[in-house]
C-alpha positions in Angstrom: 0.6 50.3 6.7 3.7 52.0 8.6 6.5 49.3 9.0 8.3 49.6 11.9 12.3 48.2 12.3 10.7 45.6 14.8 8.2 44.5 11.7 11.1 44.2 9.4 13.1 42.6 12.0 11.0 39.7 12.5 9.7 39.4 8.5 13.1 39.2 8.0 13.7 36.5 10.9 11.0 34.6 9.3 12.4 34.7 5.8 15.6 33.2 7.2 13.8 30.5 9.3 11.8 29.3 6.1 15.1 29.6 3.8 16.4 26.9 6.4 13.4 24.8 7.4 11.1 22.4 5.8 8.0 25.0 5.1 9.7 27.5 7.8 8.0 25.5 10.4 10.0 25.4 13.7 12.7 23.1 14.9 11.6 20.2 17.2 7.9 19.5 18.3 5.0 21.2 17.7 1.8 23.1 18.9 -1.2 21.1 19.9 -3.2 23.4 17.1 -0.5 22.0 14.4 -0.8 18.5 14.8 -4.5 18.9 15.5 -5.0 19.2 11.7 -1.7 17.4 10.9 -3.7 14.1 12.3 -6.9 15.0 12.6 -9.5 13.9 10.2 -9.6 13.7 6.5 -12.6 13.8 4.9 -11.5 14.7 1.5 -9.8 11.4 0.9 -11.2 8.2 -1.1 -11.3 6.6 1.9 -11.8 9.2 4.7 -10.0 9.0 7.2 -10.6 9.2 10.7 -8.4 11.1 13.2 -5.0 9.0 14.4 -6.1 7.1 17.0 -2.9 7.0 18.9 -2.0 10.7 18.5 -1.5 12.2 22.3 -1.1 8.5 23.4 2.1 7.6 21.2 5.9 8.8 22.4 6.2 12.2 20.9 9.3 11.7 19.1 7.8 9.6 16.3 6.0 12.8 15.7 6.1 14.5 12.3 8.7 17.3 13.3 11.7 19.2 11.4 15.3 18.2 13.3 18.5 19.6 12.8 20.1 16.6 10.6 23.5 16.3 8.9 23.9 13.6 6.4 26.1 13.4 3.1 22.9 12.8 1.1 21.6 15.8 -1.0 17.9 17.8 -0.3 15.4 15.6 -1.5 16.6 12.6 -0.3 14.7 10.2 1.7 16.9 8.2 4.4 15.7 5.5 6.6 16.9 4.8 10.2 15.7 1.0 11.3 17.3 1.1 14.6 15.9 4.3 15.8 12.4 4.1 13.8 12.6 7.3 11.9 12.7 8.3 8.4 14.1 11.9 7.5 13.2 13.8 4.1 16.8 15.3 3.9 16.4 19.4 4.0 18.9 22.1 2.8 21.3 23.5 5.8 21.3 20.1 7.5 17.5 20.2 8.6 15.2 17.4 7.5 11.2 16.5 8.3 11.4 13.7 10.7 8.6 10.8 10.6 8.0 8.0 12.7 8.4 4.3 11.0 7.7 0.8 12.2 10.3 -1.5 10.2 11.3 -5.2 9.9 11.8 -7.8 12.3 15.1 -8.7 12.8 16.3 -11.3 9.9 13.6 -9.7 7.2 15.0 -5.9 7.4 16.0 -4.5 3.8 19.1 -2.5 3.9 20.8 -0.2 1.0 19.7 2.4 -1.5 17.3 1.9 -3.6 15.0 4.7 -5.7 10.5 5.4 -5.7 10.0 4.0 -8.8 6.2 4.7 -8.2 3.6 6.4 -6.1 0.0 4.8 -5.9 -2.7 6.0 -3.7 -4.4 3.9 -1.9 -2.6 1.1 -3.2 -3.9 -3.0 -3.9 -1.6 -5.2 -2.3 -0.1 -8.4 -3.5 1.5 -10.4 -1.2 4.6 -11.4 -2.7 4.9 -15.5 -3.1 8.0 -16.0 -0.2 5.1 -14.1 2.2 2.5 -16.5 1.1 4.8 -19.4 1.8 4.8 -18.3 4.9 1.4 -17.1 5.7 -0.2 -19.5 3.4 -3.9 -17.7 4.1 -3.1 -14.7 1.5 -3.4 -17.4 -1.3 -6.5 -16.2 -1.6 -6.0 -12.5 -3.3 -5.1 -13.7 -7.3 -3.5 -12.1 -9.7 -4.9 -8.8 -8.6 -4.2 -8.2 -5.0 -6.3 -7.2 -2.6 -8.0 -4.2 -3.6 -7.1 -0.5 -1.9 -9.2 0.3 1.1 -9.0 1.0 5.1 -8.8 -2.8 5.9 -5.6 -2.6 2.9 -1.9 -3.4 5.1 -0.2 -0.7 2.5 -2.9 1.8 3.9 -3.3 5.4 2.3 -0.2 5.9 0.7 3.0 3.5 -1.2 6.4 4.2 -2.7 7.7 1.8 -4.5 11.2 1.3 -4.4 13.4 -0.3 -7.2 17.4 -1.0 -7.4 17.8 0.0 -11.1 14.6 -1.8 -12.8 14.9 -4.5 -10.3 11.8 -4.4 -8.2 13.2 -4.2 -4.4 9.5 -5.3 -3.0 9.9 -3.5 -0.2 7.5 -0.3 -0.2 7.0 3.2 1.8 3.6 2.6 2.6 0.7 3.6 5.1 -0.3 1.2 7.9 -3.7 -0.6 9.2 -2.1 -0.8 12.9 -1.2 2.8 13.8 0.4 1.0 16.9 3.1 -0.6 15.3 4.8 3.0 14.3 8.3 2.8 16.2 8.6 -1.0 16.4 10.2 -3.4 14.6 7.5 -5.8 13.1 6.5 -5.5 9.6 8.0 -8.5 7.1 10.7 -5.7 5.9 8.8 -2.6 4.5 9.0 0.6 6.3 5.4 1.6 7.3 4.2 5.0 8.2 0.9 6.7 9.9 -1.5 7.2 7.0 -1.1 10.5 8.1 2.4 11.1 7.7 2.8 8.8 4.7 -0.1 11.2 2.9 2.2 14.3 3.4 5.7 12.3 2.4 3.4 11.2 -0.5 2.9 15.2 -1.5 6.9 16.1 -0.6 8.6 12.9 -2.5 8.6 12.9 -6.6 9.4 9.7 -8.7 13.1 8.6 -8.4 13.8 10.0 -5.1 16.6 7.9 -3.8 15.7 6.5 -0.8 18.6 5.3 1.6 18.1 2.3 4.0 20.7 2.7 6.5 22.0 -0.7 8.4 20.4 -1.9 11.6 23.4 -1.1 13.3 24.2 2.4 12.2 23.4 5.0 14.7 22.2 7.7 13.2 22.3 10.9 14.9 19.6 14.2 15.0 19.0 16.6 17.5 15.6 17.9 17.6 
């Protein structure tokens, strides 16, 4: 095939753009035909999944998307923002994949760093005993949990995070109420569209340091 300057102009614009970007893909939102597969349905999964309900009803910005984001944090890095609902995988060049979060209320939110100690898919749950005290119902699931499954609160997806080999038990996890992505209502874990926490799951290795930021941090990024 004859390559013309204009071919070797843009090959070359697109090496650039995917030396820079998260899989090359563009800055800020989306095509329709990208997040058409990015939440539409998954078959292939233990527990297939269905496509996201709220997806073209939710606010656009808790959309998976790459941002421009600087941060003193090095690639690979996951950092969460509770005020502003997002988490960002932290990118080379100051870019990062942005993802919508729902976090905790005010008085239960988890701040620091901490590091994924594990990965399960499609996790059992175990209510931890200050959660039973208050919701004495869950005394019901023993020693075991209750078992993974699309009725599961820690839906497709968990990261477990750990502060040295103190368990944190606050978890990256999937979510049972796709609704509650950009609000501030879990009991402290940072909860993610099964969707999006399927594709963090495939970006994020064991001992990624995660970063809670404070509530009152602003973080800034500029889609």
């Amino acid at each position: 095939m004859l390559l013309t300057r204009r071919t070797l102009l843009l090959g070359c614009a697109a090496l650039a753009l995917s030396a820079c970007t998260p899989d090359g893909l563009e800055v800020g939102l989306l095509d329709d035909d990208y997040y058409a597969t990015a939440y539409g349905p998954k078959p292939e999964e233990e527990f297939p999944l269905d496509a996201l309900e709220v997806a073209g009803k939710a606010d656009k910005r808790l959309y998976r998307q790459v941002v421009r984001y600087k941060t003193k944090e090095k690639p690979g890095t996951v950092v969460v923002d509770p005020l502003n609902h997002y988490l960002y995988l932290v990118h080379e060049n100051d870019y990062a994949m942005r993802y919508g979060v729902g976090v905790g209320k005010a008085g239960m939110a988890w701040s620091g760093r901490a590091y994924v100690a594990g990965k399960r898919r499609w996790p059992s749950w175990r209510p931890p005993e200050e959660m039973k005290q208050r919701r004495p119902e869950l005394r019901k699931y023993g020693p075991e949990g209750m078992a993974g499954g699309l009725d599961n609160p820690l839906g497709a997806r968990a990261l477990y995070l750990f502060e040295g080999d103190v368990d944190t038990l606050y978890r990256i996890h999937g979510t049972t109420d796709p609704k509650s992505i950009g609000k501030s209502v879990s009991s402290g874990c940072i909860r993610m569209w099964n969707h999006d926490v399927i594709d963090l799951y495939e970006r994020v290795n064991k001992y990624t340091v995660v970063v809670v930021l404070g509530r009152e941090t602003n973080s800034k990024s500029a889609a």
